[in-house]
LUMSE-894493 format. One record per residue (C-alpha): residue number from 1; residue in three letters; x, z, y. Coordinates in Angstrom, 1 decimal, decimal comma, m for minus. Example, Ala and Ser with C-alpha at 12.3 -4.5 7.8 and 13.67 -1.06 7.14 Angstrom:
2
@kefi->1 | base->ALA | u->12,3 | w->7,8 | v->m4,5
@kefi->2 | base->SER | u->13,7 | w->7,1 | v->m1,1
//
This chain:
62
@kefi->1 | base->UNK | u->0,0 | w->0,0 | v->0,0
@kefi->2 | base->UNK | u->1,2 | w->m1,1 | v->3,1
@kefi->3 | base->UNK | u->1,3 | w->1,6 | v->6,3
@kefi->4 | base->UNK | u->m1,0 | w->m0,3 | v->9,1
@kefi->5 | base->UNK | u->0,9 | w->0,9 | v->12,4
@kefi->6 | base->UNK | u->m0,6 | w->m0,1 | v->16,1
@kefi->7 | base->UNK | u->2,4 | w->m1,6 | v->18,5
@kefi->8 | base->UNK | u->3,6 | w->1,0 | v->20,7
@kefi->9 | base->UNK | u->2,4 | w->0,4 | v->24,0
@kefi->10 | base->UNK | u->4,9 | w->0,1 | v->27,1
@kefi->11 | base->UNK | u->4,5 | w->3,1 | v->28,9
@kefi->12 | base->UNK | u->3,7 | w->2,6 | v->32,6
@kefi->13 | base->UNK | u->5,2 | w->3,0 | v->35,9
@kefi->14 | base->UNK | u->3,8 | w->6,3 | v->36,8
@kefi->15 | base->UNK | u->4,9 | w->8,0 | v->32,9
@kefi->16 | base->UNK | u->8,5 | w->6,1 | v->33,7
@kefi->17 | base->UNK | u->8,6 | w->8,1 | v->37,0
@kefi->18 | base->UNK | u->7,5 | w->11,0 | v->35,5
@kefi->19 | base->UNK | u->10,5 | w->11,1 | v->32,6
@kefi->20 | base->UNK | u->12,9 | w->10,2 | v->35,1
@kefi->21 | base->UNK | u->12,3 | w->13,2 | v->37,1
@kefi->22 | base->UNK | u->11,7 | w->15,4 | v->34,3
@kefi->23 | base->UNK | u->15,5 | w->14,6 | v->32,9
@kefi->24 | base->UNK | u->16,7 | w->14,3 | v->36,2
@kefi->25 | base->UNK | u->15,2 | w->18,1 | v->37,2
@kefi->26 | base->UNK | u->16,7 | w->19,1 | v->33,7
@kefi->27 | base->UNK | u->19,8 | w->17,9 | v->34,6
@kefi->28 | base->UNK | u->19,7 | w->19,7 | v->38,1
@kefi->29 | base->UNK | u->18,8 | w->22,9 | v->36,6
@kefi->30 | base->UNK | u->21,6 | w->22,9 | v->34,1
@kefi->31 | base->UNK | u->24,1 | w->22,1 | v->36,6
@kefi->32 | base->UNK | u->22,7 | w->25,1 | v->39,0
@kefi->33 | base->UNK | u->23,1 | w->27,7 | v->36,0
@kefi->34 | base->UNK | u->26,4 | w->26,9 | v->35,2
@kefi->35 | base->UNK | u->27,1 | w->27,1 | v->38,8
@kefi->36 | base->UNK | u->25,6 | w->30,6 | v->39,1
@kefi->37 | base->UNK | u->27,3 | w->31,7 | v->36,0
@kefi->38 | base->UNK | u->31,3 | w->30,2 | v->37,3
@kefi->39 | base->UNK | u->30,2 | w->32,5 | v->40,6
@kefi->40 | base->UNK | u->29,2 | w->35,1 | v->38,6
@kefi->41 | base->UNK | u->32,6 | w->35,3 | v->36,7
@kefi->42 | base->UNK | u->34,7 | w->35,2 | v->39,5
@kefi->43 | base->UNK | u->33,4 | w->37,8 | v->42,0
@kefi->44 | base->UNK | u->34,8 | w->41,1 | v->40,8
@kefi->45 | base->UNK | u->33,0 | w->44,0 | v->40,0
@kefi->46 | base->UNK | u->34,4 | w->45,9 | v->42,9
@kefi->47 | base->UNK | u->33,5 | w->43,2 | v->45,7
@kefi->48 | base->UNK | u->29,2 | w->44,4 | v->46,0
@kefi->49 | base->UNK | u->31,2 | w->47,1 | v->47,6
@kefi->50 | base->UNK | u->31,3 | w->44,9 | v->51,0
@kefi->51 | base->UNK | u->27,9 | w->43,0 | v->50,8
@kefi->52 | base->UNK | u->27,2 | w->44,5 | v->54,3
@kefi->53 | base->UNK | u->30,3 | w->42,8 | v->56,0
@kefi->54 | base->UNK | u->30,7 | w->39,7 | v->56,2
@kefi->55 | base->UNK | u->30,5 | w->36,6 | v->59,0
@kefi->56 | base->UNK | u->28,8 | w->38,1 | v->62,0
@kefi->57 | base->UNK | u->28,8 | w->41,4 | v->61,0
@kefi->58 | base->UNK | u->30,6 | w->44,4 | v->62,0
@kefi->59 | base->UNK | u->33,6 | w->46,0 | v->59,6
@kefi->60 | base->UNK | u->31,9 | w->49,1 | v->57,9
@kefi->61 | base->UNK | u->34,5 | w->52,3 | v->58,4
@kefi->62 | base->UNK | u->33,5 | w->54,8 | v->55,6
//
């Protein structure tokens, strides 16, 4: 017995779009974690110590 299969249809402008920007977001959000995680791993532990100082802002004498 032979499988009857209907011909894939060609999907249409606004689906195309829509994977496009899903891979693309995908994509944007992968590069943002491993952003946030190289920052992460190189701020020492020791430097939320001066999160008041900074440009602008006043040296804090303790």
């Amino acid at each position: 017995m032979a499988r009857d299969t209907a011909p894939q249809k060609q999907p249409t402008e606004a689906q195309l779009r829509e994977a496009r920007l899903k891979a693309a977001l995908k994509t944007n959000m992968a590069r943002r974690k491993a952003q946030t995680r190289a920052r992460d791993a190189a701020v020492p532990e020791d430097a939320d110590d001066n999160k008041d100082s900074g440009p602008g802002r006043p040296e804090q004498e303790s």
